[in-house]
C-alpha positions as CSV (number, residue, x, y, z in Angstrom):
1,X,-63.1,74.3,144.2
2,X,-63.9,70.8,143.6
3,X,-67.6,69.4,141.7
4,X,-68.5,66.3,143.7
5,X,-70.6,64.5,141.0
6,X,-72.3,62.5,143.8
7,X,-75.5,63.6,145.4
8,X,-76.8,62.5,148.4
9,X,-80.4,62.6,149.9
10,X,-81.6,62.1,153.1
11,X,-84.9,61.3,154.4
12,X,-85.8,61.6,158.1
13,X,-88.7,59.2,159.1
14,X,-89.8,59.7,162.5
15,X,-92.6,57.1,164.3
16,X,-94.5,57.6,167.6
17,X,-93.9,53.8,168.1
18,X,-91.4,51.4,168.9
19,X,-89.9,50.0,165.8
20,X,-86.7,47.7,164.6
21,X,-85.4,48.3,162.1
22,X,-83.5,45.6,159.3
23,X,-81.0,45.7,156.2
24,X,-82.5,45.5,153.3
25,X,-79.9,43.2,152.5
26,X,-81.6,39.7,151.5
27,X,-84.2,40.1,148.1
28,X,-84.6,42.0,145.3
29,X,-87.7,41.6,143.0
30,X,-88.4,43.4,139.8
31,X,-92.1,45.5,139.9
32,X,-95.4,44.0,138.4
33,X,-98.1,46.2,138.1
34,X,-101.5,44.1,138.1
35,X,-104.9,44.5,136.1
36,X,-107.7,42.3,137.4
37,X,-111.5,42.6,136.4
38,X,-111.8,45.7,138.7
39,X,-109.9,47.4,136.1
40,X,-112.4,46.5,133.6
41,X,-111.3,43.1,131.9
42,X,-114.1,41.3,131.2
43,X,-112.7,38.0,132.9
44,X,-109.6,37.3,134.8
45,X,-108.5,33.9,132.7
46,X,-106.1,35.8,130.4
47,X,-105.4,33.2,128.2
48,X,-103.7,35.7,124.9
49,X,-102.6,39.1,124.8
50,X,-101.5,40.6,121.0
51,X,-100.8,44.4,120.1
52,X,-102.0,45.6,116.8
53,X,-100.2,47.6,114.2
54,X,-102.0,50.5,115.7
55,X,-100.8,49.7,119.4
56,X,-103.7,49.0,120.9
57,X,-103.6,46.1,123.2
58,X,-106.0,42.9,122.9
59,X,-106.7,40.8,125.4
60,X,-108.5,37.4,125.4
61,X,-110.0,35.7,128.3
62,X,-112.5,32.5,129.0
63,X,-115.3,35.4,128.6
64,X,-114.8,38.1,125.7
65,X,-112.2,39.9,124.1
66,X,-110.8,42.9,125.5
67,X,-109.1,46.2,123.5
68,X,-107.1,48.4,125.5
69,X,-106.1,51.8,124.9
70,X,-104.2,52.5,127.7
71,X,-106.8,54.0,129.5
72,X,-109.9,52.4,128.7
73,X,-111.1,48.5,127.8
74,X,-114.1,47.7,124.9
75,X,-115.3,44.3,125.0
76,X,-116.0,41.9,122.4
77,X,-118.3,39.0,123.1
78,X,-120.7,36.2,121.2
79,X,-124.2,38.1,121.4
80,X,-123.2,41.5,121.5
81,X,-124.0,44.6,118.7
82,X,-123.1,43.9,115.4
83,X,-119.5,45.7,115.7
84,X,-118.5,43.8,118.9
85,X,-120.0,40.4,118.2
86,X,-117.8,37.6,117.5
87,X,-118.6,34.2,117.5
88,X,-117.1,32.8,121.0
89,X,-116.1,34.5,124.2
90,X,-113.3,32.0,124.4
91,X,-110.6,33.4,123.3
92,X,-107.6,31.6,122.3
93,X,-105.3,33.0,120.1
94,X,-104.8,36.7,118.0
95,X,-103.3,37.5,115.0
96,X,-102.9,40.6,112.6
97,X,-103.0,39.8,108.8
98,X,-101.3,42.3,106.2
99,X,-104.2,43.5,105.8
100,X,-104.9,44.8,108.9
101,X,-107.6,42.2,109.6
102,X,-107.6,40.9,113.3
103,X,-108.0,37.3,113.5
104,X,-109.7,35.6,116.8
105,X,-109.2,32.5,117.5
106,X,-112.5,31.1,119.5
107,X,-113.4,28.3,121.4
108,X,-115.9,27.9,118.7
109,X,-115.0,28.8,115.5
110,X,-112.8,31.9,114.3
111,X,-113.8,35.6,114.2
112,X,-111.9,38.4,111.5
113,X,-112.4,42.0,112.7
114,X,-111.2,44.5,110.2
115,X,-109.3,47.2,112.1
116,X,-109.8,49.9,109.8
117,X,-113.7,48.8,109.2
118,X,-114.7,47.1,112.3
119,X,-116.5,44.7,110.4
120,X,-116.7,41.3,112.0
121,X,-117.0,37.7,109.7
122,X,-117.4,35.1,111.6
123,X,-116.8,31.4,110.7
124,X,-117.2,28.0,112.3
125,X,-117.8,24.5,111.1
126,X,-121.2,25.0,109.5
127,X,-120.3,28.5,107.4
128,X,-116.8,27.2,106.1
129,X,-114.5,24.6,104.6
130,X,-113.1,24.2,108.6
131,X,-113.4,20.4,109.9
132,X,-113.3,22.0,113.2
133,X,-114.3,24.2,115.4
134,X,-111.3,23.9,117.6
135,X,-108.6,26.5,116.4
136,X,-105.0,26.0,118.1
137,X,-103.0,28.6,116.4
138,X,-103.0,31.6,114.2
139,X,-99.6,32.5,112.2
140,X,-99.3,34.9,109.1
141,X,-96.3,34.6,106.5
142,X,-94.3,37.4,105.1
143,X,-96.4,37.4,102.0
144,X,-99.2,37.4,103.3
145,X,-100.5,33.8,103.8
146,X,-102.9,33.1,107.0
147,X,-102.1,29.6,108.6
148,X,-105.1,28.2,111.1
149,X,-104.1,24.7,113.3
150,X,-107.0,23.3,114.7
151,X,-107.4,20.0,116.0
152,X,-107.1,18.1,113.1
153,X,-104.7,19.3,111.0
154,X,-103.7,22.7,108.8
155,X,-105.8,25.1,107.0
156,X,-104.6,27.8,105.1
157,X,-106.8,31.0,104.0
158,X,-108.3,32.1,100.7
159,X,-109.1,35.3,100.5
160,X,-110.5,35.0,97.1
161,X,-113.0,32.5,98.3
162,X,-113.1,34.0,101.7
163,X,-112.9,30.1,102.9
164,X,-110.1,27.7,103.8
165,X,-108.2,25.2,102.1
166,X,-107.0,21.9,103.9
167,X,-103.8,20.7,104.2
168,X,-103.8,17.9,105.5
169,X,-102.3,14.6,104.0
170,X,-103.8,11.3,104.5
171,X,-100.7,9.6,104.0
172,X,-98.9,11.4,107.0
173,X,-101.2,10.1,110.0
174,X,-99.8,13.1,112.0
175,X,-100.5,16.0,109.5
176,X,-104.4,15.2,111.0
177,X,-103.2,15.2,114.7
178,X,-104.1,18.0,117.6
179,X,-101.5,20.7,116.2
180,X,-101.1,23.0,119.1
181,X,-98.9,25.0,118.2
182,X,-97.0,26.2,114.5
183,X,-94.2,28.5,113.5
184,X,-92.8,29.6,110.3
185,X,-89.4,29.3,109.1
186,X,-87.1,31.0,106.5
187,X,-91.2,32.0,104.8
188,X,-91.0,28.1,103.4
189,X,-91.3,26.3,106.3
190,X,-94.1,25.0,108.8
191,X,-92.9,23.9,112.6
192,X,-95.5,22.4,114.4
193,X,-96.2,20.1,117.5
194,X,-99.1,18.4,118.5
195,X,-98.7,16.6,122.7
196,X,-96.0,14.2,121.1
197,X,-95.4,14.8,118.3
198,X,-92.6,17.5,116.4
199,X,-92.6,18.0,112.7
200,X,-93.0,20.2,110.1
201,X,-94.5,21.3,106.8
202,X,-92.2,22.3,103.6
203,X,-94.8,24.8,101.7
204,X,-93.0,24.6,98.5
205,X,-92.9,21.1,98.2
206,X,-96.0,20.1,100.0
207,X,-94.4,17.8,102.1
208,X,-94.4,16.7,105.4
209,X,-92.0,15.3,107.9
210,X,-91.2,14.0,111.7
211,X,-87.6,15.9,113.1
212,X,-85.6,13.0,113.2
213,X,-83.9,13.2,116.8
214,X,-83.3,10.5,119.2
215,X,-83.7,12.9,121.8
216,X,-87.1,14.8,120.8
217,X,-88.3,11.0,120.3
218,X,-88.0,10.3,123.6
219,X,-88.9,13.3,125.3
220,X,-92.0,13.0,123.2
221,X,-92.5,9.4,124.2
222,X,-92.0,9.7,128.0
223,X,-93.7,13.3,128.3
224,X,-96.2,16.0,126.8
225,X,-95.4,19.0,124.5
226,X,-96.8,22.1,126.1
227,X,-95.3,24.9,124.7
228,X,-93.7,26.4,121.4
229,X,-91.5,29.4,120.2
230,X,-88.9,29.5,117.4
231,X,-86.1,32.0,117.7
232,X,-83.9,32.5,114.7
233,X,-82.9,28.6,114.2
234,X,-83.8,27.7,117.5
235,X,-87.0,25.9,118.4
236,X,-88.1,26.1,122.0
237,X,-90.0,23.2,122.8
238,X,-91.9,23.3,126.7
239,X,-93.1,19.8,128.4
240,X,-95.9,18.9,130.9
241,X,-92.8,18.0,133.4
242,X,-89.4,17.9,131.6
243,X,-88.9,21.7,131.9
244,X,-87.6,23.3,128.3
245,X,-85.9,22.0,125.4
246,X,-83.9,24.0,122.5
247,X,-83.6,22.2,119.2
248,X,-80.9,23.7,116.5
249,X,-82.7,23.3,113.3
250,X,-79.2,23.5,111.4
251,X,-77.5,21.2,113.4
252,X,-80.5,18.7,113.9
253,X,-78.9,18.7,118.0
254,X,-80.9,19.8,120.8
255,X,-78.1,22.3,122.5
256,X,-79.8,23.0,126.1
257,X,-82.2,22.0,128.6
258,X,-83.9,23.9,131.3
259,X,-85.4,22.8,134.4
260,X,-87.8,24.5,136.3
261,X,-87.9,23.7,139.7
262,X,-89.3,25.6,142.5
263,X,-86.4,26.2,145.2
264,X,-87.1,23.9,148.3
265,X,-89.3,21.4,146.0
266,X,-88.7,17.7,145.3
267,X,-91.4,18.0,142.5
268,X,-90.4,17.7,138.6
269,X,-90.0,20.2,136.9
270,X,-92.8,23.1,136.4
271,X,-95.0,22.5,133.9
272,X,-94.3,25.0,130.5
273,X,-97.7,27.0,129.4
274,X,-96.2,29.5,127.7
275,X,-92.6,30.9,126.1
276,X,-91.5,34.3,124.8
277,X,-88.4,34.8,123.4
278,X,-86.1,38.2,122.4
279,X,-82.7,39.8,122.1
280,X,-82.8,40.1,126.2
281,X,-83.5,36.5,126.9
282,X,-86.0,34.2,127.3
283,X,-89.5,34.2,129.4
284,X,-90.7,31.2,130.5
285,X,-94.4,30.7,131.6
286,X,-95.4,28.0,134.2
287,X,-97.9,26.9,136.5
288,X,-95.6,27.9,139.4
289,X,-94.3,31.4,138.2
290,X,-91.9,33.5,135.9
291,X,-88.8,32.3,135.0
292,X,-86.3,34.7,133.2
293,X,-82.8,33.7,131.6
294,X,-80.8,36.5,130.4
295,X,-78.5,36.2,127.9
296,X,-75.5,36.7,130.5
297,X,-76.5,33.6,131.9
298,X,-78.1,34.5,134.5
299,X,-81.6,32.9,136.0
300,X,-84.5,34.2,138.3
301,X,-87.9,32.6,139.1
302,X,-90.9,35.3,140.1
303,X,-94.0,34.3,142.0
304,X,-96.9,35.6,143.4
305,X,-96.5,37.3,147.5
306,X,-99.4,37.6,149.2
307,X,-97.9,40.2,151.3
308,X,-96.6,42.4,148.5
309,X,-98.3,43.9,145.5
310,X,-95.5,44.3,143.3
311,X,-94.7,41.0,142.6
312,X,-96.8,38.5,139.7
313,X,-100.4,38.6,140.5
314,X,-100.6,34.8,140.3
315,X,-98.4,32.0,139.5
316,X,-100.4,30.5,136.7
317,X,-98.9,32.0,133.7
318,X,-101.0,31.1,130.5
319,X,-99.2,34.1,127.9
320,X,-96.0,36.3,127.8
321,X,-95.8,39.6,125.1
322,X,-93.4,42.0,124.9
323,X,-95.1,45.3,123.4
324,X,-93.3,47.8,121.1
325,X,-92.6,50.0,123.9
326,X,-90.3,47.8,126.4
327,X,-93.5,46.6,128.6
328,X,-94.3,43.0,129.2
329,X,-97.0,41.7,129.6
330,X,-97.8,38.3,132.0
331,X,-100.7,36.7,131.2
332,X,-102.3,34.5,134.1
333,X,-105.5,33.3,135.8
334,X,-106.3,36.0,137.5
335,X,-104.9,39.1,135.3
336,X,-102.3,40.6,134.0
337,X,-99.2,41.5,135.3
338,X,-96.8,44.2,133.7
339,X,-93.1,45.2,134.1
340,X,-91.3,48.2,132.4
341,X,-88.2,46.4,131.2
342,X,-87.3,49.8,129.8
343,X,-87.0,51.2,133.6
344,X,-84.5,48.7,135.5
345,X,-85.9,49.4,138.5
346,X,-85.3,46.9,141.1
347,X,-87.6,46.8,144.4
348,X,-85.8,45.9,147.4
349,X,-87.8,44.7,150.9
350,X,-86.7,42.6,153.1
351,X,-90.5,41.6,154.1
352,X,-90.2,39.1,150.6
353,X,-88.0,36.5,152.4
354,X,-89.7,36.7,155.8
355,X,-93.3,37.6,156.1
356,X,-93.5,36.6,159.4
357,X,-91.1,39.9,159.9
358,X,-93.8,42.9,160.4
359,X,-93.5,46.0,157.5
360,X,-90.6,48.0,159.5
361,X,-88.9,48.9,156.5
362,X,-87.5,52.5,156.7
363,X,-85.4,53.8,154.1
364,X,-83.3,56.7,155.7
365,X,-81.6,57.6,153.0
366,X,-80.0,57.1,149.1
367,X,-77.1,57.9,147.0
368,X,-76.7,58.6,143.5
369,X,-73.5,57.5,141.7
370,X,-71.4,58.8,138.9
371,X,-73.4,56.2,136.6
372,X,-76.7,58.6,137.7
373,X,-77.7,55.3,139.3
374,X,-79.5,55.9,142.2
């Protein structure tokens, strides 16, 4: 007797009304699923998303900060009780320290919640050794070290004092710039752009430095930085309209470009807001969608469909995460989206191409292969 390892399932739709029927032959789009302010967030301007060493999820919008349990959201805003008040709704930027303090960056200052605690310390201009209020970025060292950019230069944290020490250097006019955005490096190293400016900060000699690349120079003359993500000795740098760079820190070259165009559009390339980087590829945030480049090469660009609600809830994408489970998470102006990279699953419908083409779609039947693939 022979085993036939394929199955085969068959559905039987019947309608009461005419109907045409078309291949499902022309898209395929990956699943979002979306959370919006009727799901609870306190705002729909996601602007950061971090996961704690406890996996809860936080989420920062233009009005509080949000933690997510996978059920349920608690909000953190300036005014509230005394274990949810920090001091600006703004949020920014998230960080976890090693030891296990939360740090918020604010519109206004910078708030550290104690995860095990909950207590909150708050500190702005007038209750520290900060020159500004405006905190860019948030990075934490191996050893333990808490790096604050704001919009004047580098501050690192003492947690003796419980205050912050400047870095900057009067003799290096850009060590006082608008840093955006910094990295670290083999533990000893600082990356950091401000709009046009990339260099970096040797901790062990207390040095700073401009990346000496003809390329960068000019990029940085003729254009804005945007964006920021180092991945092993690659540095990803994203521009106001020259799409995406990728410097090689051992070789001083920049190795690739990527433009972002929308397909059908004459306009530069998309402006970069945000860029998250893995073993799978890289995720590239814009003003006009997703774009994801695998590691085989290949490219796709995701955008918001009115028509469907699978796909990216808008097209403004301000943060991308990865969480320690598989899911990503798209930050934009009006949400989040998520995707299960875990799952594969690939949406087919015909009614993305054409959505002039009325919802007729009738799937009559599927196959599963020898790969369990259905």
């Amino acid at each position: 007797m022979i085993k036939h390892k394929q199955k085969i399932i068959i559905f039987i739709v019947i309608f009461l009304v005419p109907i045409n029927i078309h291949l499902i032959t022309y898209s395929s789009e990956l699943m979002f699923y979306n959370m919006a302010v009727s799901k609870g967030l306190s705002q729909t301007s996601v602007s950061t998303i971090y996961q704690d060493s406890s996996g809860y999820i936080w989420i920062g919008t233009k009005d509080g900060l949000n933690k997510y349990n996978g059920f349920n959201l608690e909000i953190y805003n300036k005014g509230f009780s005394e274990k949810r008040n920090i001091v600006d709704g703004y949020i920014t930027c998230l960080n976890e320290d090693l030891n296990k303090n939360l740090w918020v960056r604010a519109n206004d200052g910078l708030s550290k919640i104690n995860l095990d605690t909950n207590k909150i310390t708050n500190y702005t201009i007038n209750t520290s050794s900060l020159l500004s209020s405006k905190i860019r970025d948030i990075k934490i060292t191996s050893n333990g070290n808490t790096i604050i950019a704001t919009s004047n230069g580098l501050y690192r944290y003492d947690k003796f004092e419980d205050d912050f020490i400047s870095l900057i250097q009067e003799n290096f006019k850009p060590s006082s710039s608008n840093i955006l955005y910094i990295e670290f490096y083999n533990n000893t190293e600082i990356y950091m752009i401000s709009p046009n400016c990339l260099f970096k900060y040797d901790m062990t000699k207390d040095k700073y430095s401009t990346i000496d690349n003809e390329l960068i120079a000019t990029i940085a003359e003729n254009n804005t930085f945007t964006a920021f993500s180092l991945h092993k000795d690659s540095i990803y740098l994203g521009t106001l309209s020259d799409g995406l760079y990728v410097y090689n820190i051992k070789t001083g070259q920049v190795d690739k470009e990527y433009k972002l165009y929308t397909e059908g559009s004459s306009d530069p390339s998309n402006t970069v807001n945000n860029i998250y980087i893995d073993e799978t590829g890289i995720y590239v945030g814009t003003k006009k969608g997703l774009y994801i480049h695998k590691k085989d090469g290949s490219q796709k660009h995701f955008t918001h469909s009115f028509y469907d609600k699978y796909s990216l809830i808008d097209d403004n994408i301000s943060y991308i995460m990865k969480d320690s489970s598989g899911l990503l998470w798209v930050g934009t102006f009006s949400g989040i989206s998520t995707l299960d990279c875990n799952l594969e699953i690939t949406y087919y419908n015909d009614f993305f191409v054409n959505p002039s083409i009325s919802n007729n779609n009738i799937v009559i039947g599927t196959y599963e292969d020898v790969d369990k693939k259905l």
